[in-house]
MIRO-916222 format. One record per residue: z, x, y of N, C-alpha, C in turn; residue in one letter. Coordinates in nm, 2 decimals, padded with zeros to 4 digits, always signed. Each point is the difference from the previous one (the first is absolute). Layout:
N
((Z,X,Y),(Z,X,Y),(Z,X,Y),'A')
...
***
This chain:
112
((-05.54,+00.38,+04.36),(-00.03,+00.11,-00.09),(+00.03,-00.05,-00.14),'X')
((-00.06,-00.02,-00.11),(-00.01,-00.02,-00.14),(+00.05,+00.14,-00.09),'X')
((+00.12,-00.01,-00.04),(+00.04,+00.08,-00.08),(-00.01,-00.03,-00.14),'X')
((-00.06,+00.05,-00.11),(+00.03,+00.00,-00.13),(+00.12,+00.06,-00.05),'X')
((+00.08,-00.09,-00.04),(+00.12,-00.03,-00.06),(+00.00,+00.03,-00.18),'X')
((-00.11,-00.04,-00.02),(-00.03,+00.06,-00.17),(-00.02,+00.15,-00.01),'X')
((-00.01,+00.09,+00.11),(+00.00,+00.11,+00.03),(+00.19,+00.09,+00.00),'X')
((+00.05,-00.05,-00.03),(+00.11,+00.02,+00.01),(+00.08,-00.02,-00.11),'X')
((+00.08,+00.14,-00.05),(+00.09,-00.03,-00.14),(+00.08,-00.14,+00.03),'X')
((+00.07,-00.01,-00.12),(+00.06,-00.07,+00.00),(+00.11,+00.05,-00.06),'X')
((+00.13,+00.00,+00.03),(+00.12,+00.04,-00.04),(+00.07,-00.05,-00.13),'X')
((+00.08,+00.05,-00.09),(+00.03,-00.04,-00.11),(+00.13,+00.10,+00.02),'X')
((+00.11,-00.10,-00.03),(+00.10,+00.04,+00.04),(+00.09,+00.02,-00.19),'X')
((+00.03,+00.13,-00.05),(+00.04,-00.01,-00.12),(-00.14,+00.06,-00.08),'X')
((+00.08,+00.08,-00.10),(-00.15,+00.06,-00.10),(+00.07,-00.01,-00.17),'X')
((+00.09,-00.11,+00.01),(-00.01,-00.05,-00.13),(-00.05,-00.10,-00.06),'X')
((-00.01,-00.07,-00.11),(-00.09,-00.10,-00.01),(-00.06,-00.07,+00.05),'X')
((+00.07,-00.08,+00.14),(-00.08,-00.06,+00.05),(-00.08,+00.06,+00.10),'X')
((+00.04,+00.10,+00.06),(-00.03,+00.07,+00.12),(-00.15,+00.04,-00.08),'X')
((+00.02,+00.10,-00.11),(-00.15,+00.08,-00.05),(-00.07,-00.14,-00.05),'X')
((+00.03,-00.14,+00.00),(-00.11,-00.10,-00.08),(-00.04,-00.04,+00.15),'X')
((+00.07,+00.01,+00.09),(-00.04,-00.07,+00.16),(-00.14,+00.11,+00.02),'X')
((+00.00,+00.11,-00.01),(-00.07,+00.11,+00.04),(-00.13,+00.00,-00.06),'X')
((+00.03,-00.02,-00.18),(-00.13,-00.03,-00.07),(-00.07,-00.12,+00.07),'X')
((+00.06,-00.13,-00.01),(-00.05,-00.12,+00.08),(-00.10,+00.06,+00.10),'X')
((+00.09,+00.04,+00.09),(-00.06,+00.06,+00.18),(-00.17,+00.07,-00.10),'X')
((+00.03,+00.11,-00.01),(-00.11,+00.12,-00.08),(-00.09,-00.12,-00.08),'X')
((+00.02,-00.13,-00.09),(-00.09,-00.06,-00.03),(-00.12,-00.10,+00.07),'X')
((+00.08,+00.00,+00.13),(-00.05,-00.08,+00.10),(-00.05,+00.06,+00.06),'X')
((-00.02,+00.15,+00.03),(-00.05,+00.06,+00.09),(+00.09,+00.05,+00.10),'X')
((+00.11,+00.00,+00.04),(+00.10,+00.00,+00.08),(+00.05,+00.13,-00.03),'X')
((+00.09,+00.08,+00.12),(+00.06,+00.11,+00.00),(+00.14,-00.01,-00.03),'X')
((+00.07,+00.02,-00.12),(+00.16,-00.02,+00.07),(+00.02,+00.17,+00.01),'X')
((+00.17,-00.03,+00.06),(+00.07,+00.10,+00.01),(+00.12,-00.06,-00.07),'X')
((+00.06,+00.12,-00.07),(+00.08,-00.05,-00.09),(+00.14,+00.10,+00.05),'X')
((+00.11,-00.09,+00.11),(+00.14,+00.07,-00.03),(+00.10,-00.01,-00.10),'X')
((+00.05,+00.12,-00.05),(+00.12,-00.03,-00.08),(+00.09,+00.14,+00.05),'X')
((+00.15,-00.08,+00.00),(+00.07,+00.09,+00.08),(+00.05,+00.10,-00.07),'X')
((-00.01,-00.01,-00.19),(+00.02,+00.09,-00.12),(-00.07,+00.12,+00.04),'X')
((+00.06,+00.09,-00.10),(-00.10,+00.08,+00.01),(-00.11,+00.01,-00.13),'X')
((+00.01,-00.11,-00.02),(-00.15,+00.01,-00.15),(+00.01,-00.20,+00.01),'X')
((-00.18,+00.02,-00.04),(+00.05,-00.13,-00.03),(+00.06,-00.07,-00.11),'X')
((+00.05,-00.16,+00.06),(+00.09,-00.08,-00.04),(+00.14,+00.11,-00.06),'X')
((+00.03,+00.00,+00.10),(+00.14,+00.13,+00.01),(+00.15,-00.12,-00.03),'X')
((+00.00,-00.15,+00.02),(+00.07,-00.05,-00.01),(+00.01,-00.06,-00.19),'X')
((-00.08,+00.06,-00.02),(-00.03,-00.05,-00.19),(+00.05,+00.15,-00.03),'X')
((-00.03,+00.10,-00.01),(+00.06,+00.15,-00.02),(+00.16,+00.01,-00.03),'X')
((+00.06,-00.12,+00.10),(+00.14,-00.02,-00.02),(+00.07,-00.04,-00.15),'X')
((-00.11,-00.09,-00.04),(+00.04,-00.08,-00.13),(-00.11,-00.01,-00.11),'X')
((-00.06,+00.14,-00.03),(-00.14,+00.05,-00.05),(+00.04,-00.07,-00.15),'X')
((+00.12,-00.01,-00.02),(+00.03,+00.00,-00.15),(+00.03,-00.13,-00.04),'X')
((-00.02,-00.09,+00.11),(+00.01,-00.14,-00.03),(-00.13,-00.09,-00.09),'X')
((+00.02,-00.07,-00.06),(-00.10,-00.05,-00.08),(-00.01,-00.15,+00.09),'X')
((-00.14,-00.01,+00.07),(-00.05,-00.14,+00.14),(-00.01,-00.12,-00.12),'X')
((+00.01,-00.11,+00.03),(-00.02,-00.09,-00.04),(-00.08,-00.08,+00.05),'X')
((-00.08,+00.04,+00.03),(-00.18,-00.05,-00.03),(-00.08,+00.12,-00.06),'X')
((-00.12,-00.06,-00.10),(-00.11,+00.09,-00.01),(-00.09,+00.06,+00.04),'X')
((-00.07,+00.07,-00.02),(-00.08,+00.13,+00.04),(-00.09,-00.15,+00.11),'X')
((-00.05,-00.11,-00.11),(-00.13,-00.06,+00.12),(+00.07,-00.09,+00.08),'X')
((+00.11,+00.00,+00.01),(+00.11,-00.09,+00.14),(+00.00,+00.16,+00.09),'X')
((+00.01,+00.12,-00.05),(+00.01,+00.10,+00.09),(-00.14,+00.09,+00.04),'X')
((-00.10,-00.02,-00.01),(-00.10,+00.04,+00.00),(-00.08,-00.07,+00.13),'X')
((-00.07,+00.03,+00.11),(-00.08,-00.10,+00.08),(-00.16,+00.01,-00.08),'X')
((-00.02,-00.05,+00.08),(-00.17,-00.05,-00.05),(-00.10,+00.11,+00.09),'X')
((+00.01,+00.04,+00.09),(-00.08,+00.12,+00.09),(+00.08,+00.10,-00.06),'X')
((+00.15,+00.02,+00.00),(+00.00,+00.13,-00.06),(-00.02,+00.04,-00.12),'X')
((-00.06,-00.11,-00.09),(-00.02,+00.03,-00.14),(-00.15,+00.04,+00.01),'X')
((-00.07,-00.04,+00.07),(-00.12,+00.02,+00.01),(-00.04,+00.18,+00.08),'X')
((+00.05,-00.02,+00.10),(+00.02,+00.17,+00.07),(+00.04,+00.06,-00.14),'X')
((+00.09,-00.01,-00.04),(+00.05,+00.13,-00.13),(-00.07,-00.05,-00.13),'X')
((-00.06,-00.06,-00.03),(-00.12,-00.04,-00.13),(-00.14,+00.09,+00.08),'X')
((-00.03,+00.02,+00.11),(-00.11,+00.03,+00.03),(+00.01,+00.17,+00.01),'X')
((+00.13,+00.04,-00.02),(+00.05,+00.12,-00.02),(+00.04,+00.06,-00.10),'X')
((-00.01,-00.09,-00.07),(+00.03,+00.04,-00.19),(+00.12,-00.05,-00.05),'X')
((+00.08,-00.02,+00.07),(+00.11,-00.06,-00.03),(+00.03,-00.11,-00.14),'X')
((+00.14,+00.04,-00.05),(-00.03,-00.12,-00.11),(+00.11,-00.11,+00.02),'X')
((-00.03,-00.11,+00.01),(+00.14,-00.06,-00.02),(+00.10,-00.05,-00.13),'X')
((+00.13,-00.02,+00.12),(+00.09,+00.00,-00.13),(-00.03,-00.15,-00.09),'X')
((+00.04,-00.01,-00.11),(+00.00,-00.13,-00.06),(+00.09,-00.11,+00.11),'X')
((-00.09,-00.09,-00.03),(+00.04,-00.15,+00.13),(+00.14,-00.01,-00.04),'X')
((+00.04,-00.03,-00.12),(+00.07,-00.04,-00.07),(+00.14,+00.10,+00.01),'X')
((-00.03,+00.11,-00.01),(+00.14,+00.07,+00.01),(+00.08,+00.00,+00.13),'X')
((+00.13,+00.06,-00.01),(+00.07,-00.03,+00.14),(+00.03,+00.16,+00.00),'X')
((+00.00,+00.04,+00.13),(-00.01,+00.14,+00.03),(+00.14,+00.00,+00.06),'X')
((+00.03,+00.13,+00.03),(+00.13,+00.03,+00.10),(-00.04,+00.03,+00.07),'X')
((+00.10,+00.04,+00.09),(-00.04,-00.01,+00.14),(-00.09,+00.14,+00.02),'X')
((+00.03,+00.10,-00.09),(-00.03,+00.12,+00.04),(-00.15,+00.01,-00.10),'X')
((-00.03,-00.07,-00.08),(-00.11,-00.01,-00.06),(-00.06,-00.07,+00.13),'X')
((+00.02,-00.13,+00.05),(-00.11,-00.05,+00.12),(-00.02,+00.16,+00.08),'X')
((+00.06,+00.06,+00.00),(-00.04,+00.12,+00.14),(-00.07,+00.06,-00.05),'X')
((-00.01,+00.10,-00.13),(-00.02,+00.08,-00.06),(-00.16,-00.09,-00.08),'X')
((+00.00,-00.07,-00.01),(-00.13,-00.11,-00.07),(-00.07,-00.01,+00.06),'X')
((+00.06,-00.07,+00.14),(-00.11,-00.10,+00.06),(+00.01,+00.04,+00.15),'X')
((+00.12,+00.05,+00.05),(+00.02,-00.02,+00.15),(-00.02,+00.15,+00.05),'X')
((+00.01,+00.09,-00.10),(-00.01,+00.12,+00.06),(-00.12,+00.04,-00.03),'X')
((-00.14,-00.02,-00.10),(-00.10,-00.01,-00.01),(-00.08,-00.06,+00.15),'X')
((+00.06,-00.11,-00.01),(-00.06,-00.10,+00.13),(+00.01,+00.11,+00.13),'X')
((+00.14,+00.02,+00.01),(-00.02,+00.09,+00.14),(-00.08,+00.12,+00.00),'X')
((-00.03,+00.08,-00.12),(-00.08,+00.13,-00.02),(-00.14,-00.05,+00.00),'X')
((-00.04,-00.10,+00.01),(-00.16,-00.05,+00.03),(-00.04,+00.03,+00.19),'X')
((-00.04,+00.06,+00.00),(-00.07,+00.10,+00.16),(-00.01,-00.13,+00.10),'X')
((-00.07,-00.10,+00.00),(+00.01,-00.14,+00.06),(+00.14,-00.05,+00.04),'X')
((+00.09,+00.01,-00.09),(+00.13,-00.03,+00.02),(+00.11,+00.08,+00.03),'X')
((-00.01,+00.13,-00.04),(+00.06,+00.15,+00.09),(+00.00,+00.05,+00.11),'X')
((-00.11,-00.02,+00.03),(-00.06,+00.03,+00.14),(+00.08,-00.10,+00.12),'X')
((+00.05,-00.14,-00.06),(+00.04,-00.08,+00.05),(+00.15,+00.01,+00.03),'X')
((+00.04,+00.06,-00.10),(+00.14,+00.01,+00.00),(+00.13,+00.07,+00.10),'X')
((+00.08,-00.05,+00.02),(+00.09,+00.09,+00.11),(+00.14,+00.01,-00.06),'X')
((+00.02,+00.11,-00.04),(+00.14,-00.01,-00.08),(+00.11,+00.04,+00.13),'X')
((+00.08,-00.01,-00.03),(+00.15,+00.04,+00.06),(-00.05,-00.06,+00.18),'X')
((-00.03,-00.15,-00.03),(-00.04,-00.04,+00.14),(+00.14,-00.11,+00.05),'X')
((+00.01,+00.04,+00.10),(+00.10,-00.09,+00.06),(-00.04,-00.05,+00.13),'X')
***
């Protein structure tokens, strides 16, 4: 019996940075993720320390499918160059990202 295996989400464990850039990836490829995070919002482990200033910039924190998904939705990005806090990545880039229907739909909050 021949099972299609590309037929099948793919799990993404985490819906902070890397988790929601894993997801766009999956979504750019054609692929289904599912996206757990055990927070109750995503990247709930940044929320802790919203007020912290990251030491990389906007384009070290930015993926390349998720800039594309949220540019094709009007989105604007932030300058490459600036350095965001933590609670600006949520509020910018990561909480836009998850409010995109492709990537919400995917999402499982308070998953254990």
């Amino acid at each position: 019996m021949n099972f299609d295996r590309s037929a099948l989400p793919v799990a993404v464990i985490g819906a902070g940075p890397v988790g929601l850039a894993a997801a766009a990836e999956l979504l750019a490829r054609g692929r289904r993720p599912l996206v757990f995070e055990a927070g109750t919002s995503v990247a709930a482990s940044l929320e802790s320390f919203r007020h912290v200033k990251l030491f990389s910039p906007w384009r070290f924190n930015v993926d390349r499918a998720a800039r594309q998904l949220l540019e094709a939705a009007g989105w604007q990005a932030p300058p490459d160059d600036d350095l965001p806090t933590a609670g600006e990545l949520i509020d910018r880039y990561l909480g836009p990202l998850a409010a995109l229907p492709a990537v919400a739909s995917a999402l499982r909050l308070s998953a254990r």
